[in-house]
Biotite code that builds the C-alpha atoms (Angstrom):
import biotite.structure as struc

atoms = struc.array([
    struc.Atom([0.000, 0.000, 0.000], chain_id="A", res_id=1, res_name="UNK", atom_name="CA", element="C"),
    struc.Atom([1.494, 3.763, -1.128], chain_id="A", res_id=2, res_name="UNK", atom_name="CA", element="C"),
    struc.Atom([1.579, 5.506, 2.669], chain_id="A", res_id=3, res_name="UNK", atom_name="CA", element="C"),
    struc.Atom([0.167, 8.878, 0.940], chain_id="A", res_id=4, res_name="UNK", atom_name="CA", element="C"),
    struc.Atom([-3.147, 6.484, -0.084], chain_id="A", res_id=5, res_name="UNK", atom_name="CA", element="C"),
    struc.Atom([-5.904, 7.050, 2.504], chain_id="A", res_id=6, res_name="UNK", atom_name="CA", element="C"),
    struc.Atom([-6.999, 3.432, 4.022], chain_id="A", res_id=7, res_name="UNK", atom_name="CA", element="C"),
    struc.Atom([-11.032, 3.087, 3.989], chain_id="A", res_id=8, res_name="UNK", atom_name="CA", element="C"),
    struc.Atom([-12.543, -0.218, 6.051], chain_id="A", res_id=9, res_name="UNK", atom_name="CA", element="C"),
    struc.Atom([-15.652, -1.345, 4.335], chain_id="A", res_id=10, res_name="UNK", atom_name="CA", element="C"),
    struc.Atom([-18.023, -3.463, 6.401], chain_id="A", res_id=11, res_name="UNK", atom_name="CA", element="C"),
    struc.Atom([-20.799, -4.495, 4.016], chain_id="A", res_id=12, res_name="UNK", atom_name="CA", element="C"),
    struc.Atom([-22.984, -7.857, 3.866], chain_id="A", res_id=13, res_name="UNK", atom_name="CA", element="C"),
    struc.Atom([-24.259, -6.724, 0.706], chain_id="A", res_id=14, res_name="UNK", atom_name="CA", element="C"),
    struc.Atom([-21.875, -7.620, -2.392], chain_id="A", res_id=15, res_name="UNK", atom_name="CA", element="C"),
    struc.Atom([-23.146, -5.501, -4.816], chain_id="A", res_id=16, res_name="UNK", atom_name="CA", element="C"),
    struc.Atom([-22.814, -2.476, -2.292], chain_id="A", res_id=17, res_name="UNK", atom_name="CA", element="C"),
    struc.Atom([-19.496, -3.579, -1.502], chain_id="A", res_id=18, res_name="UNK", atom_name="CA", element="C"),
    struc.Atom([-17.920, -3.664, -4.867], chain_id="A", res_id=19, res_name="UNK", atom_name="CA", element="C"),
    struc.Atom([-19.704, -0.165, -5.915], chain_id="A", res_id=20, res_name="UNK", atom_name="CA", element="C"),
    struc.Atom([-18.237, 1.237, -2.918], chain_id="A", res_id=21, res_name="UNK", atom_name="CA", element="C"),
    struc.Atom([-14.915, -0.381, -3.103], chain_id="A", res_id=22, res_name="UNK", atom_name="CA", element="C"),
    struc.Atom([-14.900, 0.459, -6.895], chain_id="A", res_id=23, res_name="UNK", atom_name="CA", element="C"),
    struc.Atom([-16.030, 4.021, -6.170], chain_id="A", res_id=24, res_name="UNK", atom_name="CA", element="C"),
    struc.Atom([-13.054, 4.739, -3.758], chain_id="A", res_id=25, res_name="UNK", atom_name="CA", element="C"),
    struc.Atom([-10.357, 2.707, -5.495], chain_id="A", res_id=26, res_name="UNK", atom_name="CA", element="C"),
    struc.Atom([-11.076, 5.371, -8.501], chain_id="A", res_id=27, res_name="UNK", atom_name="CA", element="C"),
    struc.Atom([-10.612, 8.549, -6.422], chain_id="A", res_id=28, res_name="UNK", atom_name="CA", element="C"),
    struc.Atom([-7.251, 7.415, -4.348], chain_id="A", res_id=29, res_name="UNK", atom_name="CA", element="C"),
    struc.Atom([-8.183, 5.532, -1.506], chain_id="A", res_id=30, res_name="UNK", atom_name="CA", element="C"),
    struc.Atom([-7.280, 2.051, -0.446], chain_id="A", res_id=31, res_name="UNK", atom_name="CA", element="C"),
    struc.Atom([-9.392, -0.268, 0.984], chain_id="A", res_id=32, res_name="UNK", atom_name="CA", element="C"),
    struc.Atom([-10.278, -2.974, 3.198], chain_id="A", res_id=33, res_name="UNK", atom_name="CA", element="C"),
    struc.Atom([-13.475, -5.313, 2.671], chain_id="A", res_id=34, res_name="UNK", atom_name="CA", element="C"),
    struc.Atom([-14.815, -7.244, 5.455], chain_id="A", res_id=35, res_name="UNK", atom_name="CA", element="C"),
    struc.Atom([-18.488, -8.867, 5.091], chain_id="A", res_id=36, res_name="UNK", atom_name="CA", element="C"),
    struc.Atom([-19.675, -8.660, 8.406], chain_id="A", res_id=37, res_name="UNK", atom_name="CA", element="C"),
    struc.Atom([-18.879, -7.169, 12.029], chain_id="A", res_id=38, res_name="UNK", atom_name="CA", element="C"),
    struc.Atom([-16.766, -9.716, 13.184], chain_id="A", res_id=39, res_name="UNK", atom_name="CA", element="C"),
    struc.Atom([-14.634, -10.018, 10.211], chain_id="A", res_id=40, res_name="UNK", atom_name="CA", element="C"),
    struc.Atom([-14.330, -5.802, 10.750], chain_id="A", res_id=41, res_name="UNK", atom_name="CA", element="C"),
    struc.Atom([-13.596, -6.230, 14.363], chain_id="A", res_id=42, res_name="UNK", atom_name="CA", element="C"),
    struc.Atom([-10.986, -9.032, 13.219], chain_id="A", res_id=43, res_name="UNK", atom_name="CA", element="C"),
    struc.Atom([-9.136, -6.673, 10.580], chain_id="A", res_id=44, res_name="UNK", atom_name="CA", element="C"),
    struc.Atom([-8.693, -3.854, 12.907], chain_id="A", res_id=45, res_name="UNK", atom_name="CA", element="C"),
    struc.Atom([-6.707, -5.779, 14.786], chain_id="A", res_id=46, res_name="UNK", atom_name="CA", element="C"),
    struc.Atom([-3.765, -5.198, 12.283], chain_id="A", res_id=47, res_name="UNK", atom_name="CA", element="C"),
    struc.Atom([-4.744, -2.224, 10.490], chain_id="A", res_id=48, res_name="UNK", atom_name="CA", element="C"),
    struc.Atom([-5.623, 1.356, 11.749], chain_id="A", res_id=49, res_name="UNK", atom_name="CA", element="C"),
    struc.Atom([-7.751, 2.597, 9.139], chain_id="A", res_id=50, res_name="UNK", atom_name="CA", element="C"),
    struc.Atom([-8.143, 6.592, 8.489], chain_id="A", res_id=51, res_name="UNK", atom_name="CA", element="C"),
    struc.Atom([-12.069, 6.176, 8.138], chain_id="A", res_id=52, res_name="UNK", atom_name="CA", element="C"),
    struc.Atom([-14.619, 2.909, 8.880], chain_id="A", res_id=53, res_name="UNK", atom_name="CA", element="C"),
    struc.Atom([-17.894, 2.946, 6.732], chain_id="A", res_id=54, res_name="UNK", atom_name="CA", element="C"),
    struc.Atom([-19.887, 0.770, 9.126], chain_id="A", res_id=55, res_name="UNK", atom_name="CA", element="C"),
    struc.Atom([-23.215, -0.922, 7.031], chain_id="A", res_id=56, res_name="UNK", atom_name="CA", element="C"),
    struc.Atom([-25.959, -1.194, 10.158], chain_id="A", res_id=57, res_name="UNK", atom_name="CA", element="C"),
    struc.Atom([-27.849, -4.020, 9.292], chain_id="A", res_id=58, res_name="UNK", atom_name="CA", element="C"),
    struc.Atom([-24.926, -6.905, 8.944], chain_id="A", res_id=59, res_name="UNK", atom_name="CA", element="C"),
    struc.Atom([-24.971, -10.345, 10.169], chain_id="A", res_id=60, res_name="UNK", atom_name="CA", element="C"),
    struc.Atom([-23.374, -12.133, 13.056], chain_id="A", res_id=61, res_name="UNK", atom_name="CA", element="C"),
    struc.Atom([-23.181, -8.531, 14.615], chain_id="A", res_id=62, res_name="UNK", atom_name="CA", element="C"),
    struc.Atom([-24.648, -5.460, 13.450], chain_id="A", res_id=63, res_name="UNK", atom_name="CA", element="C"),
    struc.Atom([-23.074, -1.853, 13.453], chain_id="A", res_id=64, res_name="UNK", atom_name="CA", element="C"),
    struc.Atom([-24.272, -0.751, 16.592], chain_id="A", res_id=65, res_name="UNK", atom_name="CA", element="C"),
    struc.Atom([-22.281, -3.076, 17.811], chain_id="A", res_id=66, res_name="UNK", atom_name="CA", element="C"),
    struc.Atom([-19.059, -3.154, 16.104], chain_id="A", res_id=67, res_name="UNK", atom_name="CA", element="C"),
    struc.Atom([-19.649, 0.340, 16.895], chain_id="A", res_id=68, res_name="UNK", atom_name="CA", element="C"),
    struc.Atom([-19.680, 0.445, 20.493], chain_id="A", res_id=69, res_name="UNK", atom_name="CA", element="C"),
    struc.Atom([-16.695, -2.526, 20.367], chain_id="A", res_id=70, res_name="UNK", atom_name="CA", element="C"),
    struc.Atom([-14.483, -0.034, 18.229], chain_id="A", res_id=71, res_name="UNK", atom_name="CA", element="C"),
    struc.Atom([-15.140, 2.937, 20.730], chain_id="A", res_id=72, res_name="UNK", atom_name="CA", element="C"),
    struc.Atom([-13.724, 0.659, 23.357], chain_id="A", res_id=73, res_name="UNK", atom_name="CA", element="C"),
    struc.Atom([-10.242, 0.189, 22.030], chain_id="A", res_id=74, res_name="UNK", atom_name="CA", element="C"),
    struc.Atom([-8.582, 3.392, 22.588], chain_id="A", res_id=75, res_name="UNK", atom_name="CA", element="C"),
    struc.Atom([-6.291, 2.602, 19.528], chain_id="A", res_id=76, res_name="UNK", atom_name="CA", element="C"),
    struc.Atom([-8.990, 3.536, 17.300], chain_id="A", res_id=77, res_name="UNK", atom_name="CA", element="C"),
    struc.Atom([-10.112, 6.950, 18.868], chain_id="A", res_id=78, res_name="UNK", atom_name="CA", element="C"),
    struc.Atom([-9.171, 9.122, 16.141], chain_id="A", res_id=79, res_name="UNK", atom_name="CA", element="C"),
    struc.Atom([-10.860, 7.070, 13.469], chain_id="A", res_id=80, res_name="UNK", atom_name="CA", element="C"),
    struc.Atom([-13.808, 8.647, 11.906], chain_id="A", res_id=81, res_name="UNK", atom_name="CA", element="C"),
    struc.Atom([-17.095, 5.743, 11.802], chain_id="A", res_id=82, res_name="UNK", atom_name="CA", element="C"),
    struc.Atom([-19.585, 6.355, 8.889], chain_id="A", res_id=83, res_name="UNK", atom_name="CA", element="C"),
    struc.Atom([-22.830, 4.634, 9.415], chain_id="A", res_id=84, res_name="UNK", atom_name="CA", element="C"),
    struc.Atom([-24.323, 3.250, 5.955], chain_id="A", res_id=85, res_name="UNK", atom_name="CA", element="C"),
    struc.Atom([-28.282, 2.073, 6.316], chain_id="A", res_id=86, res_name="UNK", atom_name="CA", element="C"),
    struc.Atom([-31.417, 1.764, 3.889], chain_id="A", res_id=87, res_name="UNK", atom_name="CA", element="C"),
    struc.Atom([-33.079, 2.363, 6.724], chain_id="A", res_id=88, res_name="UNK", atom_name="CA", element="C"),
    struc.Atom([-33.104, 6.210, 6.044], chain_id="A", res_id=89, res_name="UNK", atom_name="CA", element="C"),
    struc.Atom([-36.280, 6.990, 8.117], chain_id="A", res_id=90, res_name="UNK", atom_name="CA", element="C"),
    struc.Atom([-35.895, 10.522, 10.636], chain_id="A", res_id=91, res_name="UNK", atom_name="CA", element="C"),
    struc.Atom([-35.741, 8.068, 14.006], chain_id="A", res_id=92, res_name="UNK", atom_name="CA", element="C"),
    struc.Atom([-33.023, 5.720, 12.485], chain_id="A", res_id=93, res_name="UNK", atom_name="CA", element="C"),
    struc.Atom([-30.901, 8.934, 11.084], chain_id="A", res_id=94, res_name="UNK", atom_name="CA", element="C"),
    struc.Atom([-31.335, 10.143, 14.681], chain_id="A", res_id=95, res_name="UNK", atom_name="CA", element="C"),
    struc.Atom([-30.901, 6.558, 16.230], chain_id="A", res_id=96, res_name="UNK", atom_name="CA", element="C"),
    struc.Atom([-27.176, 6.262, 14.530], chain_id="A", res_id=97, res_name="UNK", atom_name="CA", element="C"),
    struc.Atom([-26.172, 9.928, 15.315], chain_id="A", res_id=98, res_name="UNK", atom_name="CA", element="C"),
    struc.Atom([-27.469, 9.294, 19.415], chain_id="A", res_id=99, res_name="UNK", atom_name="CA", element="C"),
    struc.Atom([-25.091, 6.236, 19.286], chain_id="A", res_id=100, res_name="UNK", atom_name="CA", element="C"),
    struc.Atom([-22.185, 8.268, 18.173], chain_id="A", res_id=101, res_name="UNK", atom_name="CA", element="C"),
    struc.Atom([-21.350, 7.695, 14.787], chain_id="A", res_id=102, res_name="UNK", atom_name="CA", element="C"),
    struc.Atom([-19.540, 10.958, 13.051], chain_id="A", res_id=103, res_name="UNK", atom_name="CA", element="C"),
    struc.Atom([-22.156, 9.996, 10.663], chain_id="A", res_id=104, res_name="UNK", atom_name="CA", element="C"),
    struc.Atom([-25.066, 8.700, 8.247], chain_id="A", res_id=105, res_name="UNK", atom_name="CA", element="C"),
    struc.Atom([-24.821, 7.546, 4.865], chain_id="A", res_id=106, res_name="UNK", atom_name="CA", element="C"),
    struc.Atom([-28.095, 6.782, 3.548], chain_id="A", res_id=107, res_name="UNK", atom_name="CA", element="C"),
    struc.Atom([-28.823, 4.124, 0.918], chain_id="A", res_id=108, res_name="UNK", atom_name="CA", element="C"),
    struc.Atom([-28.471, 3.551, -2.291], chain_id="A", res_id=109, res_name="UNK", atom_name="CA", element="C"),
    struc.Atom([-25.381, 5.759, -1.849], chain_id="A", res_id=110, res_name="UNK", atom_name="CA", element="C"),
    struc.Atom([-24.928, 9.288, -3.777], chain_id="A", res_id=111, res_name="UNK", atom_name="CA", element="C"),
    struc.Atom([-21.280, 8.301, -5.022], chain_id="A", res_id=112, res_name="UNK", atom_name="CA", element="C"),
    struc.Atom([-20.450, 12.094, -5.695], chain_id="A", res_id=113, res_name="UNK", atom_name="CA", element="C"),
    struc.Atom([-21.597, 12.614, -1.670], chain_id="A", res_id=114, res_name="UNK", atom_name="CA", element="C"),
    struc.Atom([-19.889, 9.794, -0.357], chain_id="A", res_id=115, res_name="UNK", atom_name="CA", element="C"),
    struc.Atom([-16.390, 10.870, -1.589], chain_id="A", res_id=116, res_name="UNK", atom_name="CA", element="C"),
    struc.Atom([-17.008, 14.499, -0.832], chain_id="A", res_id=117, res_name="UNK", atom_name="CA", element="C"),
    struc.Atom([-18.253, 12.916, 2.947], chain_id="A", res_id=118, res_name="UNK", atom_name="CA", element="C"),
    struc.Atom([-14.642, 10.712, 3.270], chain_id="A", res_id=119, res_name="UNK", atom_name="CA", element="C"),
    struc.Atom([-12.384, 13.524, 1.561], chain_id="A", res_id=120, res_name="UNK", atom_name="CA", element="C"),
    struc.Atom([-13.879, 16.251, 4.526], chain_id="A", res_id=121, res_name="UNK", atom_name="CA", element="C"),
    struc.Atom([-13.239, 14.081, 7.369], chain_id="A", res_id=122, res_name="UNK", atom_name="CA", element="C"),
    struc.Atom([-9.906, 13.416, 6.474], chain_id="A", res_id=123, res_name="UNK", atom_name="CA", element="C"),
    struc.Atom([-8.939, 16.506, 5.096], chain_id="A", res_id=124, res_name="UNK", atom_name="CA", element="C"),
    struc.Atom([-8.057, 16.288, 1.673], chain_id="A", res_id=125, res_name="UNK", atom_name="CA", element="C"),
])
């Protein structure tokens, strides 16, 4: 991996949302890490400090509210910015996600253009 590259973890259950999204931030700069559910996340952040986690909710095995709370317990990881992704786009689950302490909500389907804009502003680029 080039160090100037950006690392992005991708925890998606859906494969057709993960390659878009891995696809989409390949193209503008940005490595990444795919992991199809929470434990497999949990599991790869053991070796890798990513700059940015986009965090799908509804995952099985463990969903994002709690990978979530799990990654906000390992000081390591404090600095590292937690995008939650959902379908479930409805004014209490927006508000649900933000009271749990994500940096933020990513609805879906995903506005590409948004979604890079989103990642580029948190990490200041």
């Amino acid at each position: 991996m080039a160090e100037n590259k950006k690392t992005v973890l991708i925890a998606e259950d859906e494969p057709l949302n993960m390659r878009l999204t891995v696809d989409l931030l390949e193209i503008n700069g940005f490595n990444t890490l795919s992991c199809c559910d929470g434990i497999a996340a949990l599991e790869a952040l053991k070796d890798t400090i990513p700059d940015i986690i986009l965090l799908d909710i509804n995952m099985p095995k463990m969903n994002g509210f709690e990978v979530h709370k799990k990654i906000r317990e390992d000081r390591r990881l404090d600095r590292v910015k937690i995008l939650a992704l959902s379908a479930s786009a409805m004014k209490e689950d927006e508000e649900r996600i933000r009271a749990a302490g994500f940096d933020d909500f990513i609805p879906k389907p995903i506005d590409t253009k948004s979604l890079v804009k989103k990642i580029k502003d948190y990490l200041s680029l």
